[in-house]
PDB file of N, CA, C and O in Angstrom:
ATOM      1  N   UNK A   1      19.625 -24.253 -27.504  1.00  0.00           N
ATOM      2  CA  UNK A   1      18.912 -25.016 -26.508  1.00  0.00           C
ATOM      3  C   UNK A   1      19.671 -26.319 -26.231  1.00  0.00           C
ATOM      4  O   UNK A   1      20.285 -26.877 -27.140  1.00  0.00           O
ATOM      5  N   UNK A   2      19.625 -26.941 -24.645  1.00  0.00           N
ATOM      6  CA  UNK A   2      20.577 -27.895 -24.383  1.00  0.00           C
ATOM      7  C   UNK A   2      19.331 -29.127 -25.203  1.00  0.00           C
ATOM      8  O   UNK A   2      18.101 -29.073 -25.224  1.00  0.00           O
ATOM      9  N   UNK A   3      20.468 -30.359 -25.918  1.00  0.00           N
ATOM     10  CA  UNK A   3      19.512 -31.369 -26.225  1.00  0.00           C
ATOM     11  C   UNK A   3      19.772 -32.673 -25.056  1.00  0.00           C
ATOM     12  O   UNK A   3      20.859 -33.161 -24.747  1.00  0.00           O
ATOM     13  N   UNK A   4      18.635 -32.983 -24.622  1.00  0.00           N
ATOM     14  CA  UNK A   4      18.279 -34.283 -23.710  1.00  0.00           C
ATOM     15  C   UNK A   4      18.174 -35.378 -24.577  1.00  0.00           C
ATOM     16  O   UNK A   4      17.941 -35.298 -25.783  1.00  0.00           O
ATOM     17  N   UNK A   5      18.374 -36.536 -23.850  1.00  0.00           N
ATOM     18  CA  UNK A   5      18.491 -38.430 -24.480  1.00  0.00           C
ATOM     19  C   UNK A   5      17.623 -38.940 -23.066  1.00  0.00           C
ATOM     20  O   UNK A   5      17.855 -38.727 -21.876  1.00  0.00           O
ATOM     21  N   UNK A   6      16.660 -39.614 -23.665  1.00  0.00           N
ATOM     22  CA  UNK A   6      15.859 -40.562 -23.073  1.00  0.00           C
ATOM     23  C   UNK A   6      16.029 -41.838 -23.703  1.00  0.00           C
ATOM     24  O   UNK A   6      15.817 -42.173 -24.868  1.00  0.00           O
ATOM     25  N   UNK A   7      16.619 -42.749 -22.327  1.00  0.00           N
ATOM     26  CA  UNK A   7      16.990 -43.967 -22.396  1.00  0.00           C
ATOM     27  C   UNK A   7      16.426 -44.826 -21.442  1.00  0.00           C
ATOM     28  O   UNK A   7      16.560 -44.587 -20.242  1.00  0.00           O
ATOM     29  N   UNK A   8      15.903 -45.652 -21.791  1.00  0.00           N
ATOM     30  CA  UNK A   8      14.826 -46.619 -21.159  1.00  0.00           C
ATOM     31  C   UNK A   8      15.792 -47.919 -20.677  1.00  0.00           C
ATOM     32  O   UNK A   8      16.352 -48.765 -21.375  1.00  0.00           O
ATOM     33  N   UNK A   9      15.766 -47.742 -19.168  1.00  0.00           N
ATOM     34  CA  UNK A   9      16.310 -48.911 -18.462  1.00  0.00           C
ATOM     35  C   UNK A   9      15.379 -49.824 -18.165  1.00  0.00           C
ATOM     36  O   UNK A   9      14.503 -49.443 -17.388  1.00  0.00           O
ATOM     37  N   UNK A  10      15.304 -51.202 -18.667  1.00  0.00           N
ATOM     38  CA  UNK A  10      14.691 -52.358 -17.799  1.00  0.00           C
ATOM     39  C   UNK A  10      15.234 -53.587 -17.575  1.00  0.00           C
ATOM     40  O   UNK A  10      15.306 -54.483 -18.416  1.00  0.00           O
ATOM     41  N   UNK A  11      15.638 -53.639 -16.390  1.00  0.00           N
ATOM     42  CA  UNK A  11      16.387 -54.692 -15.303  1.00  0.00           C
ATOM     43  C   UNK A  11      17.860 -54.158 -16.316  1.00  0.00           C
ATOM     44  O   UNK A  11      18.195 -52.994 -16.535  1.00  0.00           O
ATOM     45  N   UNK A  12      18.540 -55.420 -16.799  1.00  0.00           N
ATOM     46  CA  UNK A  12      19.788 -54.815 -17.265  1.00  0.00           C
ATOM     47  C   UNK A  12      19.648 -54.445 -18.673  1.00  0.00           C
ATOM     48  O   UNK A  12      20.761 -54.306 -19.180  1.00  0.00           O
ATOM     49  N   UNK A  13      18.828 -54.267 -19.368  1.00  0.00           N
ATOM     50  CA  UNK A  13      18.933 -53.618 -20.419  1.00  0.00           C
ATOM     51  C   UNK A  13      18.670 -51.951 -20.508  1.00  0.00           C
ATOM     52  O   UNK A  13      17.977 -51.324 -19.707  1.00  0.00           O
ATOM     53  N   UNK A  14      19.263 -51.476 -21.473  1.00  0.00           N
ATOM     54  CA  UNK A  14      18.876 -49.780 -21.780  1.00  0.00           C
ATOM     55  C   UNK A  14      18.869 -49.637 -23.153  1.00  0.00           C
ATOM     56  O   UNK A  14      19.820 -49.851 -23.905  1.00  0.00           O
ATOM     57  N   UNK A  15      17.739 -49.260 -23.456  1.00  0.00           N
ATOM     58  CA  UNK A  15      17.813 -48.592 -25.029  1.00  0.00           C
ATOM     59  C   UNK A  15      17.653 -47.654 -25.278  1.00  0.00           C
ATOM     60  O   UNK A  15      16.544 -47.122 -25.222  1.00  0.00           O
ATOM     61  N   UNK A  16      18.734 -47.075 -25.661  1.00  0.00           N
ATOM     62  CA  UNK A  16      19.534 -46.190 -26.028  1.00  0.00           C
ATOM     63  C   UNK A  16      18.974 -45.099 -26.855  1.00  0.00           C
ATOM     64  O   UNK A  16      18.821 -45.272 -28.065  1.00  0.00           O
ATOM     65  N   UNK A  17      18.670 -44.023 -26.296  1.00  0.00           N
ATOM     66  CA  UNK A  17      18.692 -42.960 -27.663  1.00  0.00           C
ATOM     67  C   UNK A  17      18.877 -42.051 -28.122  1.00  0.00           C
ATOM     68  O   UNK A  17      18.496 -40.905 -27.884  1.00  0.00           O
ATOM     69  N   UNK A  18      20.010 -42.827 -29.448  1.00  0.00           N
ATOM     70  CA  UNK A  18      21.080 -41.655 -30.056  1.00  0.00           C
ATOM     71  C   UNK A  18      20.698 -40.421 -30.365  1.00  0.00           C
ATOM     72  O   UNK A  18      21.577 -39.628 -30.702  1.00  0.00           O
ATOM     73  N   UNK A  19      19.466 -40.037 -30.324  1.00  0.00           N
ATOM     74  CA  UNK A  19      18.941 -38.459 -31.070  1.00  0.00           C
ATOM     75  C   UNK A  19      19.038 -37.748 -30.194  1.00  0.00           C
ATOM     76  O   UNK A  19      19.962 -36.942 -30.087  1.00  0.00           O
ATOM     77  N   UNK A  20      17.851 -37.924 -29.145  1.00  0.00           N
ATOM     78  CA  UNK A  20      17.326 -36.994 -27.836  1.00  0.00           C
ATOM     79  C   UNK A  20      16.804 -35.814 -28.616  1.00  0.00           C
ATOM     80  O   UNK A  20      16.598 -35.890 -29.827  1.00  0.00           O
ATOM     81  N   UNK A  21      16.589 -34.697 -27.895  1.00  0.00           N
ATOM     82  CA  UNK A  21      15.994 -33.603 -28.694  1.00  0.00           C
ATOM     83  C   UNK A  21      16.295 -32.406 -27.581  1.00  0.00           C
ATOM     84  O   UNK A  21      16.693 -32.486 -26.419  1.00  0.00           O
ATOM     85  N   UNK A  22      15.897 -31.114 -28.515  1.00  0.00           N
ATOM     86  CA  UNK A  22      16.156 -30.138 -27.683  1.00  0.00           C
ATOM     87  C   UNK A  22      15.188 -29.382 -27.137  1.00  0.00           C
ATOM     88  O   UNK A  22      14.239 -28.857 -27.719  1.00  0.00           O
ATOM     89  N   UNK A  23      15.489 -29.344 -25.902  1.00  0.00           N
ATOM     90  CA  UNK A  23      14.355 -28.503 -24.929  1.00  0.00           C
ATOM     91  C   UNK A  23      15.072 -27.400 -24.123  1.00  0.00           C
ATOM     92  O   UNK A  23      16.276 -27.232 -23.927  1.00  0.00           O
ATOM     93  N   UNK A  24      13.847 -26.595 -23.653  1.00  0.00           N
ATOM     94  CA  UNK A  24      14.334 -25.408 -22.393  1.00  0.00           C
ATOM     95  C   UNK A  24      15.557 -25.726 -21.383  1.00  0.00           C
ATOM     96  O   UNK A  24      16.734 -25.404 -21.224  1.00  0.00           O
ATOM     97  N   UNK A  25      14.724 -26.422 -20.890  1.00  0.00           N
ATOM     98  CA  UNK A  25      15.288 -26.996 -19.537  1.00  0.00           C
ATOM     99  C   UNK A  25      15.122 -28.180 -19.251  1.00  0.00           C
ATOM    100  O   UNK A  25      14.650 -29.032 -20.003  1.00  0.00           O
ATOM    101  N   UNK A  26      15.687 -28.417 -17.566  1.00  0.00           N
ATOM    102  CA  UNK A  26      15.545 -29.792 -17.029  1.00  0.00           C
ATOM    103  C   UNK A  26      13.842 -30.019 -16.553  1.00  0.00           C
ATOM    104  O   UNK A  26      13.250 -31.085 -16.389  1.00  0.00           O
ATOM    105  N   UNK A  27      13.461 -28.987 -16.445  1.00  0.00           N
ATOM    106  CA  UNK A  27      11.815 -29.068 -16.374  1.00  0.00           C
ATOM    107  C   UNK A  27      10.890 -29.540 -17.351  1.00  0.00           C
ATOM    108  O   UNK A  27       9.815 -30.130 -17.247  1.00  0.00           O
ATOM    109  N   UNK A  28      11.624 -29.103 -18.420  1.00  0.00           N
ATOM    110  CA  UNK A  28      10.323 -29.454 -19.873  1.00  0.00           C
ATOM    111  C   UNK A  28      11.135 -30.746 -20.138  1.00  0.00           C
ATOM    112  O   UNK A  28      10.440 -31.622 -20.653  1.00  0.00           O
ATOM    113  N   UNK A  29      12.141 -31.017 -19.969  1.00  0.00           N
ATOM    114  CA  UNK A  29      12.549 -32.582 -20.086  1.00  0.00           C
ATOM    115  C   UNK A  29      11.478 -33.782 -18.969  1.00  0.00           C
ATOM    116  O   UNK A  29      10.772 -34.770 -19.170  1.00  0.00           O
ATOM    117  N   UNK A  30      11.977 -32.822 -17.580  1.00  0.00           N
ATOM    118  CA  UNK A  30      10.533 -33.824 -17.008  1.00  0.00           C
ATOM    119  C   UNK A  30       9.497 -34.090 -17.224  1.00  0.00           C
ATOM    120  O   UNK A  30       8.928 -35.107 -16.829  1.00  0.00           O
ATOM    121  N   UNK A  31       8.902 -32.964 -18.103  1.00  0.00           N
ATOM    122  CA  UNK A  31       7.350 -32.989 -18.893  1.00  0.00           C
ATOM    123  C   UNK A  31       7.657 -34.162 -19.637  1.00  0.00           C
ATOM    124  O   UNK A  31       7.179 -35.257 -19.340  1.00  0.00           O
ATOM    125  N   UNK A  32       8.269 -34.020 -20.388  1.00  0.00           N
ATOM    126  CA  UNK A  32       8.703 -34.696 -21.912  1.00  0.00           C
ATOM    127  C   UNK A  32       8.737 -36.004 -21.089  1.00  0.00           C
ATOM    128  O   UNK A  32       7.934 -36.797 -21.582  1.00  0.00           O
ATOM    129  N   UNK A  33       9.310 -36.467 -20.120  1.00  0.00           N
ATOM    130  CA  UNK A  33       9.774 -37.788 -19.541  1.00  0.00           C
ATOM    131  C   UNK A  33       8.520 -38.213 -19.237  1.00  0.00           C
ATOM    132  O   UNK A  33       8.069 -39.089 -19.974  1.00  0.00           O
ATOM    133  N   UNK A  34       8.013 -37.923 -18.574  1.00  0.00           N
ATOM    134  CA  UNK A  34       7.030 -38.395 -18.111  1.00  0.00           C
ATOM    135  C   UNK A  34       5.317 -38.529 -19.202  1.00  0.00           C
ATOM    136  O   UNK A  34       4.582 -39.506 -19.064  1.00  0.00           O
ATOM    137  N   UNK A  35       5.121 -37.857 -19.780  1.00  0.00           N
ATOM    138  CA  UNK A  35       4.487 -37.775 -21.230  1.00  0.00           C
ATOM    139  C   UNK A  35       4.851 -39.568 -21.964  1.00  0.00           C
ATOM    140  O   UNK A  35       4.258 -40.625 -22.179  1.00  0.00           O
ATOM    141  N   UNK A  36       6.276 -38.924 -22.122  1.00  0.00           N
ATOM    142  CA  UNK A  36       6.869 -40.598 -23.232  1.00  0.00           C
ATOM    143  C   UNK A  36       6.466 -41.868 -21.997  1.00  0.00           C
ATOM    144  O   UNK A  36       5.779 -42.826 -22.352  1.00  0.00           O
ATOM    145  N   UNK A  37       6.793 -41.794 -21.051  1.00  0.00           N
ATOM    146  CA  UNK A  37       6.370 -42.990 -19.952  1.00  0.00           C
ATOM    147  C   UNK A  37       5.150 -43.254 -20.280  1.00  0.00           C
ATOM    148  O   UNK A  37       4.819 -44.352 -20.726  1.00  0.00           O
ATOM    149  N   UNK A  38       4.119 -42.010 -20.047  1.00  0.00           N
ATOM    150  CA  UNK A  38       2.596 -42.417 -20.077  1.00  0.00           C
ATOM    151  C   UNK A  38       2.197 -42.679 -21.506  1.00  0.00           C
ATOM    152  O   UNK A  38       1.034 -43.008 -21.742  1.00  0.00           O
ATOM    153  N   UNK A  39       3.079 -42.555 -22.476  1.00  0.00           N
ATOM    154  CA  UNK A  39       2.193 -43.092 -24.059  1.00  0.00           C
ATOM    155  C   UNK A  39       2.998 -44.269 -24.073  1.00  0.00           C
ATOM    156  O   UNK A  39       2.522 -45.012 -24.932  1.00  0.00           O
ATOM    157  N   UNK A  40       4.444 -45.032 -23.285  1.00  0.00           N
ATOM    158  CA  UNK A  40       4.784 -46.045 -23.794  1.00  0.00           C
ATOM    159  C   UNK A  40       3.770 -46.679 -22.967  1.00  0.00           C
ATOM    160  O   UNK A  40       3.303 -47.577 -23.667  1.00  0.00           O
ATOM    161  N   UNK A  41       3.128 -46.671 -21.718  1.00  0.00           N
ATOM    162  CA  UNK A  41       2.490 -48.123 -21.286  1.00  0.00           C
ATOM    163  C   UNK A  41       0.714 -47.916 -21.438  1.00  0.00           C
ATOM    164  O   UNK A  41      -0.114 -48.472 -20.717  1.00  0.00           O
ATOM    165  N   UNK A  42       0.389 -46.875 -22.684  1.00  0.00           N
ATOM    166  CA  UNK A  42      -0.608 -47.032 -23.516  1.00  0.00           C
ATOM    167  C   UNK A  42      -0.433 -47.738 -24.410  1.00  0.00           C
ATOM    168  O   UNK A  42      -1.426 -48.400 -24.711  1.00  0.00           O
ATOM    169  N   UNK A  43       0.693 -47.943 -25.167  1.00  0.00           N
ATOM    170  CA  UNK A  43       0.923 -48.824 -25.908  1.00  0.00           C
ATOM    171  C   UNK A  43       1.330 -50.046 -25.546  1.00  0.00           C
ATOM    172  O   UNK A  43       0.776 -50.900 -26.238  1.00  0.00           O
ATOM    173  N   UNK A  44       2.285 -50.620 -24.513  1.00  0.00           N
ATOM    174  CA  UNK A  44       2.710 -51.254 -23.854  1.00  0.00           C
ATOM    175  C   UNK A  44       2.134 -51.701 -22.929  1.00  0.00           C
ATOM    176  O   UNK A  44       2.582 -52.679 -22.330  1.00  0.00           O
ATOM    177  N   UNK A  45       1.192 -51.203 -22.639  1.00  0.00           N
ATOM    178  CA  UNK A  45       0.966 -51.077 -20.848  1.00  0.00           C
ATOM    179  C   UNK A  45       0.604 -52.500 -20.504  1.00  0.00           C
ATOM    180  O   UNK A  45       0.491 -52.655 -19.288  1.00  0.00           O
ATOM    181  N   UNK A  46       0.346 -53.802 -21.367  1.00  0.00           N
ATOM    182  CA  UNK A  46       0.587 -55.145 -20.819  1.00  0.00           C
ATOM    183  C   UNK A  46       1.718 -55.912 -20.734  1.00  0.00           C
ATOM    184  O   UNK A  46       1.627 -57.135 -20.631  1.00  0.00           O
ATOM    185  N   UNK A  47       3.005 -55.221 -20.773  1.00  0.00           N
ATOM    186  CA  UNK A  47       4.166 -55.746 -20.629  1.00  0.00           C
ATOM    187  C   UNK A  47       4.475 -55.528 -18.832  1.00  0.00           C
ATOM    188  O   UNK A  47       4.633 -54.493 -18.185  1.00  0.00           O
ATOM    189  N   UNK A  48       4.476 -56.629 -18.508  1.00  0.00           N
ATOM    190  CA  UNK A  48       4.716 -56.169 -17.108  1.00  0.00           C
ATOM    191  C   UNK A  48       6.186 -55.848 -16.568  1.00  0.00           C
ATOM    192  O   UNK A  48       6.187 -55.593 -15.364  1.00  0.00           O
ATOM    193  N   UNK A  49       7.271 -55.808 -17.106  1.00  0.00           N
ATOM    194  CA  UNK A  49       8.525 -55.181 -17.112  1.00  0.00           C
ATOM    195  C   UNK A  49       8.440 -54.018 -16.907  1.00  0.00           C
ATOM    196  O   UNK A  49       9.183 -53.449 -16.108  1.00  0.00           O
ATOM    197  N   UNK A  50       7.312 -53.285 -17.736  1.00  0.00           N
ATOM    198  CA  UNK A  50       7.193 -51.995 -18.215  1.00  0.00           C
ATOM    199  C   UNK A  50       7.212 -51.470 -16.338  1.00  0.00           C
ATOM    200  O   UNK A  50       8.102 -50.731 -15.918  1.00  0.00           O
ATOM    201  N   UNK A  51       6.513 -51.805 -15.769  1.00  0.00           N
ATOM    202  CA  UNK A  51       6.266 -51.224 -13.820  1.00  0.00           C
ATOM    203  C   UNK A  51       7.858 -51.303 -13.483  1.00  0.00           C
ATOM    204  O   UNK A  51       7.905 -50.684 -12.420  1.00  0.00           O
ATOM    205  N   UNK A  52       9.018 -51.660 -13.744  1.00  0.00           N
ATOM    206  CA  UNK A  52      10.021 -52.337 -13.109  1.00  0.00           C
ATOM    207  C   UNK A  52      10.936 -51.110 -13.646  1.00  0.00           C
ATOM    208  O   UNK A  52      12.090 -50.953 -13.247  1.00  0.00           O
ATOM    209  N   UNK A  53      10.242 -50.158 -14.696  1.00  0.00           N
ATOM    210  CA  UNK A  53      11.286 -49.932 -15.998  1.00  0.00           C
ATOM    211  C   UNK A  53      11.735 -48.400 -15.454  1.00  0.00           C
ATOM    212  O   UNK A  53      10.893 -47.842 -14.751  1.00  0.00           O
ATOM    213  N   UNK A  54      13.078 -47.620 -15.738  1.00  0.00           N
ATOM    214  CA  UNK A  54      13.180 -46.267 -15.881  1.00  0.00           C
ATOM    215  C   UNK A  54      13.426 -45.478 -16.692  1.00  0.00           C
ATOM    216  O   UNK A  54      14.209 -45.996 -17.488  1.00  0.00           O
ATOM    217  N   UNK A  55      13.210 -44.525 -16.949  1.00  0.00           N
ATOM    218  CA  UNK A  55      13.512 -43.745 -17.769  1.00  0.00           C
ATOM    219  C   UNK A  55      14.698 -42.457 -17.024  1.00  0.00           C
ATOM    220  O   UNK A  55      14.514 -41.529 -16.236  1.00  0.00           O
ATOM    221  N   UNK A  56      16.134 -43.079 -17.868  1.00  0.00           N
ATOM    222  CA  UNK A  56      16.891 -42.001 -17.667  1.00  0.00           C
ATOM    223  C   UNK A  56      17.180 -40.801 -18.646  1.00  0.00           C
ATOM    224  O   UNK A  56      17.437 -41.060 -19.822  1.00  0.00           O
ATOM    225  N   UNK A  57      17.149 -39.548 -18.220  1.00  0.00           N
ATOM    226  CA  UNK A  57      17.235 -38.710 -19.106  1.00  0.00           C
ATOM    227  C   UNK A  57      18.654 -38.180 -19.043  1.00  0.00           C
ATOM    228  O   UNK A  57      18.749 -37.791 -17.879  1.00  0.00           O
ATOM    229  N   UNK A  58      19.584 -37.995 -19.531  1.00  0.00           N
ATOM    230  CA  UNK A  58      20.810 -37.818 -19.874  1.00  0.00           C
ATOM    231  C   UNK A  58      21.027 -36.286 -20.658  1.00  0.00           C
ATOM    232  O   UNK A  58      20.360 -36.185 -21.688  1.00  0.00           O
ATOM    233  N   UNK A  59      21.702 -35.326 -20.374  1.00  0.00           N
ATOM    234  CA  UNK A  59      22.220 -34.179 -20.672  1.00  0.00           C
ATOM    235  C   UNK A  59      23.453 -34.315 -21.992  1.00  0.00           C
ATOM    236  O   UNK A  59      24.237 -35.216 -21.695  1.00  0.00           O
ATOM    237  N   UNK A  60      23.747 -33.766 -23.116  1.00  0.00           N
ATOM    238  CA  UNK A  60      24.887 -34.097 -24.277  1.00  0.00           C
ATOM    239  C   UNK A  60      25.977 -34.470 -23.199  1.00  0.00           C
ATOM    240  O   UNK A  60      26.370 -35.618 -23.407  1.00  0.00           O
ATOM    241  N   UNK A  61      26.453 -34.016 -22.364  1.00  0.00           N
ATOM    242  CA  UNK A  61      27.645 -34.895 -21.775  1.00  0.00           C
ATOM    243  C   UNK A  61      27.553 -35.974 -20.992  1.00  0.00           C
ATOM    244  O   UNK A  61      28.281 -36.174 -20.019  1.00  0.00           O
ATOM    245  N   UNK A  62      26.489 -36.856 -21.453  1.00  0.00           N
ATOM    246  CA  UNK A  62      26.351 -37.636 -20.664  1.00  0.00           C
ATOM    247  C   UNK A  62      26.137 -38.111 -19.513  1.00  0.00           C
ATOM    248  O   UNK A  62      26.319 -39.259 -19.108  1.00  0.00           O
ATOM    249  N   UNK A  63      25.616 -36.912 -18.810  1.00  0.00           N
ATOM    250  CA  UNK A  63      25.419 -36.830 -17.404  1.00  0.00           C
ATOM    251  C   UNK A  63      24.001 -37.231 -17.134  1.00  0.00           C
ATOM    252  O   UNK A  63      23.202 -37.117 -18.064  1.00  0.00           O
ATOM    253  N   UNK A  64      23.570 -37.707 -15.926  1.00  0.00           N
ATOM    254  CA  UNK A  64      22.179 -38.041 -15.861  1.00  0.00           C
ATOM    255  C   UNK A  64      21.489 -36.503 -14.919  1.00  0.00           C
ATOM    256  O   UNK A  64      21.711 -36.053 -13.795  1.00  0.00           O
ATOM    257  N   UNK A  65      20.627 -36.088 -16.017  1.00  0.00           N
ATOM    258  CA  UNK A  65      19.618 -35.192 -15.273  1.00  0.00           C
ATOM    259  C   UNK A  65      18.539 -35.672 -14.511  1.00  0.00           C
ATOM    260  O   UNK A  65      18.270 -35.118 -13.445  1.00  0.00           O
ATOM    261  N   UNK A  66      17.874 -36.646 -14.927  1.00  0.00           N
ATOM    262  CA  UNK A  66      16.788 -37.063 -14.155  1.00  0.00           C
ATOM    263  C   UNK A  66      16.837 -39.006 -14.268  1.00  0.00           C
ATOM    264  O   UNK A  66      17.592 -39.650 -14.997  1.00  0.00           O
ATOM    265  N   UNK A  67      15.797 -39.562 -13.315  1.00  0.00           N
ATOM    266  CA  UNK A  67      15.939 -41.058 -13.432  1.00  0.00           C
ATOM    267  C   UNK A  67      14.148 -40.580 -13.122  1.00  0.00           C
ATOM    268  O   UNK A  67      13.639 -39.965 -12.185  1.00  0.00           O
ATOM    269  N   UNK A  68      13.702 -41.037 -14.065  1.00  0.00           N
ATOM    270  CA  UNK A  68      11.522 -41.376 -13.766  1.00  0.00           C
ATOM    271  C   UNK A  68      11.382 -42.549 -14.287  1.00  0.00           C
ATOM    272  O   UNK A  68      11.463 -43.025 -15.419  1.00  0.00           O
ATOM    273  N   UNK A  69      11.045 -43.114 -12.720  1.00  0.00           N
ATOM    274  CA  UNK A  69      10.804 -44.600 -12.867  1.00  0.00           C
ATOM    275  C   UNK A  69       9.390 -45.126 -13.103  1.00  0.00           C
ATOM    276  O   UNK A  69       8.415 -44.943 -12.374  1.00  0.00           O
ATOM    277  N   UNK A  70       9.459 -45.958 -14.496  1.00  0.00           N
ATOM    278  CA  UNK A  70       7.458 -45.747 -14.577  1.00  0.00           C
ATOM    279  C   UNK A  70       6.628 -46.461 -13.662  1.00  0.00           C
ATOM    280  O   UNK A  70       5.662 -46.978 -14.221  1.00  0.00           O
ATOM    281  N   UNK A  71       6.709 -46.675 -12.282  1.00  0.00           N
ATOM    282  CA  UNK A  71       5.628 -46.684 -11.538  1.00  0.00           C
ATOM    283  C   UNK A  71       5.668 -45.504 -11.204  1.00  0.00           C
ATOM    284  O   UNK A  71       4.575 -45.443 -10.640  1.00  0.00           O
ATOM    285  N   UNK A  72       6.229 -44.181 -11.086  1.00  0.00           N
ATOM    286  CA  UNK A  72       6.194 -43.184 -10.325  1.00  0.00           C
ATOM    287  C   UNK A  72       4.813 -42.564 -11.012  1.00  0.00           C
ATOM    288  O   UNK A  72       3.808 -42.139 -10.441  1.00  0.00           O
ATOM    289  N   UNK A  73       5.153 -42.675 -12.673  1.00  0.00           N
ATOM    290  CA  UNK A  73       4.172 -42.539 -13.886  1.00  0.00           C
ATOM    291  C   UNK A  73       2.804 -43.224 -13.675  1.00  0.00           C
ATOM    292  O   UNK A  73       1.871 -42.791 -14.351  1.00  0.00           O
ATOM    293  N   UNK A  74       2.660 -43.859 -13.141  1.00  0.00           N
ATOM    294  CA  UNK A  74       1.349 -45.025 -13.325  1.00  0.00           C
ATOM    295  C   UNK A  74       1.083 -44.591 -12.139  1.00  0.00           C
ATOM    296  O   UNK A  74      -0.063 -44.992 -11.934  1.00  0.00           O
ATOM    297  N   UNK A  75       1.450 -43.989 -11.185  1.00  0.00           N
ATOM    298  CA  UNK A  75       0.722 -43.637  -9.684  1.00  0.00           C
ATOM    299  C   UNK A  75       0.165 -42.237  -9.537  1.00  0.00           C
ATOM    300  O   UNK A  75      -0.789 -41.860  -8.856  1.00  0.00           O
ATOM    301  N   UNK A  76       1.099 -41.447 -10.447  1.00  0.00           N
ATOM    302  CA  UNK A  76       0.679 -39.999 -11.368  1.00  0.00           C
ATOM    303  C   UNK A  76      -0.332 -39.858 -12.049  1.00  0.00           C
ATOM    304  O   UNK A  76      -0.852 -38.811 -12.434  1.00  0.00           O
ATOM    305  N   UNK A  77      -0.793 -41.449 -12.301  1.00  0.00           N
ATOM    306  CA  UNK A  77      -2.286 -41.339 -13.322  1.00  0.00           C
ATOM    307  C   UNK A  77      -3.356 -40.672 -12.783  1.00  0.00           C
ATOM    308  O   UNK A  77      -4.094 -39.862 -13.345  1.00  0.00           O
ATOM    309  N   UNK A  78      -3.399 -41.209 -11.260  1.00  0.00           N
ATOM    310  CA  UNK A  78      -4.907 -40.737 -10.997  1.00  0.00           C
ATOM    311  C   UNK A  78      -4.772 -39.460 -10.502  1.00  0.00           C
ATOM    312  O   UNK A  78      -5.843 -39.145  -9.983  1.00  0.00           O
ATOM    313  N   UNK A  79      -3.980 -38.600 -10.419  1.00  0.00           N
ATOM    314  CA  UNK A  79      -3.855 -37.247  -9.827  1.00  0.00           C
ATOM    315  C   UNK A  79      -3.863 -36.612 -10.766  1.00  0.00           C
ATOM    316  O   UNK A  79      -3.920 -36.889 -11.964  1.00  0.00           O
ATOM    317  N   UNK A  80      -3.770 -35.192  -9.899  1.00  0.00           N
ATOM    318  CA  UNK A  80      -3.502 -34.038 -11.168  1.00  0.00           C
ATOM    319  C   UNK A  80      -2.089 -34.331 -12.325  1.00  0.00           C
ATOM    320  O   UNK A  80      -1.141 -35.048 -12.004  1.00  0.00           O
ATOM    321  N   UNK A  81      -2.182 -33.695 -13.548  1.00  0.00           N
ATOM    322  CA  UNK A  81      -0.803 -34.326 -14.698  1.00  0.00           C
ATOM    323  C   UNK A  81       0.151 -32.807 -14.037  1.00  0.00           C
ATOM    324  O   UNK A  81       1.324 -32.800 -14.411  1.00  0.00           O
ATOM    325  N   UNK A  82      -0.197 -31.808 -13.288  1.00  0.00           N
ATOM    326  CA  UNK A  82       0.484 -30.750 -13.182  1.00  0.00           C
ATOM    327  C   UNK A  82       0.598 -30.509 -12.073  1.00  0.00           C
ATOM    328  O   UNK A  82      -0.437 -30.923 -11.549  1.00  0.00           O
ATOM    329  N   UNK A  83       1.486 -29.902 -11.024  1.00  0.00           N
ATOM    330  CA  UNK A  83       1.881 -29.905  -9.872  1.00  0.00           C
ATOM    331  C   UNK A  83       0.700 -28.515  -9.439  1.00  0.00           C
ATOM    332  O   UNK A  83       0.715 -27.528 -10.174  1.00  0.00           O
ATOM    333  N   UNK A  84       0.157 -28.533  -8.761  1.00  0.00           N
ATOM    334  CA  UNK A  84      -0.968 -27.317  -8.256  1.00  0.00           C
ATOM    335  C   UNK A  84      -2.167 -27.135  -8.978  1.00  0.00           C
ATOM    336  O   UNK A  84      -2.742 -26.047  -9.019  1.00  0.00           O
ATOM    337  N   UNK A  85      -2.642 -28.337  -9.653  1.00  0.00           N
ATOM    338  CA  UNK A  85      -3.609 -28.618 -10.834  1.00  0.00           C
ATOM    339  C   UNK A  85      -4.332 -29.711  -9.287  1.00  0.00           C
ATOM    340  O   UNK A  85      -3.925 -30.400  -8.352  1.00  0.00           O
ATOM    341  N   UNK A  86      -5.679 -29.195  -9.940  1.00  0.00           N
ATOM    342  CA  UNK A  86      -6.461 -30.368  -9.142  1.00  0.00           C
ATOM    343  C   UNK A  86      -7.158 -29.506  -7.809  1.00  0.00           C
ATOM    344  O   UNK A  86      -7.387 -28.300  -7.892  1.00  0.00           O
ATOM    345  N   UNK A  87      -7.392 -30.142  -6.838  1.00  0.00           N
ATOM    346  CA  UNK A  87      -7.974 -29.652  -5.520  1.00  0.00           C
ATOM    347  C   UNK A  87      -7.667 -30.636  -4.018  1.00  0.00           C
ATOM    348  O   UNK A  87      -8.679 -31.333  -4.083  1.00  0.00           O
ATOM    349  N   UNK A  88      -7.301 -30.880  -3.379  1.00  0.00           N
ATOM    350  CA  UNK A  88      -6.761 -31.369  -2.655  1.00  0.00           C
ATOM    351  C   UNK A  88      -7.982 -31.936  -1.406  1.00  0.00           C
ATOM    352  O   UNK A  88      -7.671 -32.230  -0.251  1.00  0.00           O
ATOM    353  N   UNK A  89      -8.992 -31.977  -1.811  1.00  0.00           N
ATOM    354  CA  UNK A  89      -9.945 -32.672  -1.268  1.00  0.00           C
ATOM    355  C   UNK A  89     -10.637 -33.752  -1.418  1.00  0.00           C
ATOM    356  O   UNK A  89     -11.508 -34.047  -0.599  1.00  0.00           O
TER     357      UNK A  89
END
């Protein structure tokens, strides 16, 4: 299984992380991304940086698979957590 790195950009900082883990795909990484967004600003969620902040997810060669920026996360709150989940009325 390919392993993904989630690295948290805010303004010019990124912290870095050396582990990442291994998943399916670039899909269950977006799960995974977006999951870690919504438990860091449960924990966080009065840091106001945290709205400004992204989360890049990075592939072993260093390539960027995805960029989820946590307002995208915090606007995701009030909707369905799954794409065709919910009712559209």
């Amino acid at each position: 299984m390919p392993r993904y790195f989630f690295h948290t950009r805010i303004a010019a900082d990124t912290l870095t992380d050396e582990e990442g883990v291994e998943l399916r795909d670039a899909d269950q990484a977006w799960r995974v991304a977006r999951a870690t967004i919504r438990d860091s600003l449960g924990d966080e969620g009065s840091d106001p940086r945290l709205v400004a902040a992204i989360l890049v997810v990075t592939d072993e060669a260093g390539d960027v698979v995805l960029e989820f920026p946590f307002a995208e996360a915090i606007a995701e709150s009030d909707g369905p957590s799954e794409p065709g989940e919910g009712t559209l009325h």
